[in-house]
C-alpha positions in Angstrom: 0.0 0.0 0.0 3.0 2.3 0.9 4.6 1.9 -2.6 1.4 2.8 -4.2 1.1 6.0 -2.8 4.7 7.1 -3.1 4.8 6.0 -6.9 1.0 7.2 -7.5 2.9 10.7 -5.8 5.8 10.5 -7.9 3.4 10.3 -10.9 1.1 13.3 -10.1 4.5 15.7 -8.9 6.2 14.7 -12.3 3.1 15.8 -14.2 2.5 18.7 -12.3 5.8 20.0 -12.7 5.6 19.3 -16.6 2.5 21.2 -16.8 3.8 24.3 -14.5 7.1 24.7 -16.1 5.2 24.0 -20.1 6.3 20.7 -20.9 2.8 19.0 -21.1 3.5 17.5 -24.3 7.1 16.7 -23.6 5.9 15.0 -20.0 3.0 13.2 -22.0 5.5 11.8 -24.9 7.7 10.4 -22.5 5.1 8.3 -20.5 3.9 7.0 -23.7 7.6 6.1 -24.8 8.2 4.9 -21.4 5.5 2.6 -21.4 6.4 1.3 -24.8 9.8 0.3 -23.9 7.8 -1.2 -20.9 6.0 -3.5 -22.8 8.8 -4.1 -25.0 11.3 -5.2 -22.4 8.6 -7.4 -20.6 8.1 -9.2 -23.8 11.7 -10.2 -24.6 12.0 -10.8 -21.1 9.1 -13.6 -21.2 10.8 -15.2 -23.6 13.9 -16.0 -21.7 12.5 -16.8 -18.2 10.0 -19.3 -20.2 13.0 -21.4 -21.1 14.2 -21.3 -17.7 11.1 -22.6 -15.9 11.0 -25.1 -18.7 14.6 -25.5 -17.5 13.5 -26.1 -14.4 10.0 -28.6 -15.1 12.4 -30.8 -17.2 14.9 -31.0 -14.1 12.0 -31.7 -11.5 10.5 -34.4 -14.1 14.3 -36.0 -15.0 14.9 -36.5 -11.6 17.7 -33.9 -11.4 15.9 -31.8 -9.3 15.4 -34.3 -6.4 19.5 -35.5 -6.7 20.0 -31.3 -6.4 18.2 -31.3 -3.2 20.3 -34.3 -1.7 23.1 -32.7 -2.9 22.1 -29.2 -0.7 20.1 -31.0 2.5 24.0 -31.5 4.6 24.1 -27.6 4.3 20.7 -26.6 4.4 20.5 -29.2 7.3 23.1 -27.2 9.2 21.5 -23.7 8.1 17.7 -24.9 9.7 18.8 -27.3 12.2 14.8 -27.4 13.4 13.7 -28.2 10.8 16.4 -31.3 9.6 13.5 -33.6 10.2 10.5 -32.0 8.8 11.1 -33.5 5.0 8.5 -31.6 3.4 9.5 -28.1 4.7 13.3 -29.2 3.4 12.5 -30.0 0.1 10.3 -27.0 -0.2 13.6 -24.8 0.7 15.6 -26.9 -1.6 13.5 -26.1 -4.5 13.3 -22.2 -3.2 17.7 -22.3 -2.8 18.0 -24.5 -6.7 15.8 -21.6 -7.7 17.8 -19.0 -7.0 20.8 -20.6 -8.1 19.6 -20.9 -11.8 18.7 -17.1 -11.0 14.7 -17.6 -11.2 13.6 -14.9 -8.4 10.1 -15.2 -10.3 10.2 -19.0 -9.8 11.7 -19.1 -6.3 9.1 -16.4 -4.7 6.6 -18.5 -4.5 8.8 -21.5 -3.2 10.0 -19.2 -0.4 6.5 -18.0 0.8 5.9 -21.9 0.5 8.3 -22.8 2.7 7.9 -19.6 5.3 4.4 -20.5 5.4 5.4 -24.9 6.6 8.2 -23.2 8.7 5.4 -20.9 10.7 3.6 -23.5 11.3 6.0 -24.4 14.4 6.2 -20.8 15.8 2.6 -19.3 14.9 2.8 -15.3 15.1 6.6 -15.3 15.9 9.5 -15.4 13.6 11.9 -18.3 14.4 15.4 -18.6 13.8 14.5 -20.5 10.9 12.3 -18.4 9.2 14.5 -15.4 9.3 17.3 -17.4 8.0 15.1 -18.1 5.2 14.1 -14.6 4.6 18.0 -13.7 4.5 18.9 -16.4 2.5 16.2 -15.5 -0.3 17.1 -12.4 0.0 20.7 -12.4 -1.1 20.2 -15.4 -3.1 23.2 -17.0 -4.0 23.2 -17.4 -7.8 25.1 -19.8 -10.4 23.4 -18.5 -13.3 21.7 -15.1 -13.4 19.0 -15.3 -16.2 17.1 -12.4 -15.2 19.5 -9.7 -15.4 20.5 -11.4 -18.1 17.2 -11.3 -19.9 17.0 -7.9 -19.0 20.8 -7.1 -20.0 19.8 -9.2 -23.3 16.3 -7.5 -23.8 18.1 -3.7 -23.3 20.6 -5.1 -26.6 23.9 -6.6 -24.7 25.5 -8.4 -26.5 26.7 -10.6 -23.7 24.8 -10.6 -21.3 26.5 -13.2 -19.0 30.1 -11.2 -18.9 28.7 -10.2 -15.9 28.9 -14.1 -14.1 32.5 -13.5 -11.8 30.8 -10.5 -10.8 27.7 -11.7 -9.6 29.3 -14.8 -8.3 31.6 -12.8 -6.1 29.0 -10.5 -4.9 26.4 -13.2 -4.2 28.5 -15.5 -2.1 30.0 -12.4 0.0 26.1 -11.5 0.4 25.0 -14.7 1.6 28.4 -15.3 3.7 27.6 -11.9 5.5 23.6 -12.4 6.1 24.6 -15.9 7.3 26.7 -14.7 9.9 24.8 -11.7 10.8 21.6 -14.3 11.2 23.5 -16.6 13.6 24.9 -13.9 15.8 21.7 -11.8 15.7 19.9 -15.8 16.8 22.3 -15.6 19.7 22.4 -12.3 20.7 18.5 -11.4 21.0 17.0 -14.3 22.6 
């Protein structure tokens, strides 16, 4: 609700200044051209992310999906030690954390809120340890492959739009090292 008033305000104060200064038309080309490139990027964006959930149906069909998860629960076992038992809340952050690796934030959304949702189930109204590790993990989100910046990078006219992989790879692992830490101490500290 918040970010619809401050970017409904932001709408009306950029109009009104366009009109008070006498750029009307100018202000009223430039939300039609904004919009258009809006459209336009969304489009070539679609294309991209499809082949990455596809990506992703033909790994949880293959098989390769559930090996994935075995291959993540000794660390994600040691990340939400209360729930190393509770097999259907591990998976379900499994399929969140191989989300984010292949770079699908639209894909592993809805796998975190999953997952928060079985976690709260333990602590109702409170936020465990667990679920705020969840919440930082998702949010820095550790990532092998970036497709979405690179569908957007590719969809603005990159020409390569992975170049940017040591980057991200750097900056993502120091991100998810650091929110690690901070959630352990902050678990210990305020109890």
């Amino acid at each position: 609700m918040a970010m619809t008033i401050i970017w409904t305000g932001m709408v009306v104060l950029s109009v009104l200044c366009g009109l008070a200064t006498g750029r009307g038309p100018a202000v009223a080309a430039a939300a039609m051209e904004g919009a258009a490139a809006g459209v336009e990027l969304c489009l070539s964006m679609a294309g991209v992310l499809c082949l990455w959930m596809g990506v992703m149906e033909v790994m949880k069909r293959s098989g390769l999906s559930d090996k994935l998860s075995r291959l993540l629960m000794p660390v994600l076992r040691r990340l939400y030690p209360a729930f190393a038992r509770d097999r259907e809340v591990m998976d379900t952050i499994s399929a969140n954390v191989s989300a984010n690796l292949l770079g699908l934030g639209n894909a592993a959304t809805p796998l975190g809120l999953e997952a928060a949702r079985k976690m709260s189930r333990k602590t109702p109204g409170v936020a465990s340890d667990g679920l705020c590790m969840l919440v930082v993990c998702n949010t820095a989100s550790i990532q092998l492959i970036p497709t979405t910046v690179a569908a957007v990078r590719a969809g603005a006219g990159c020409a390569a739009p992975f170049d940017i992989l040591p980057a991200v790879w750097l900056a993502s692992a120091i991100s998810v090292s650091v929110g690690i830490l901070a959630a352990k101490l902050f678990s210990k500290v305020w109890r």
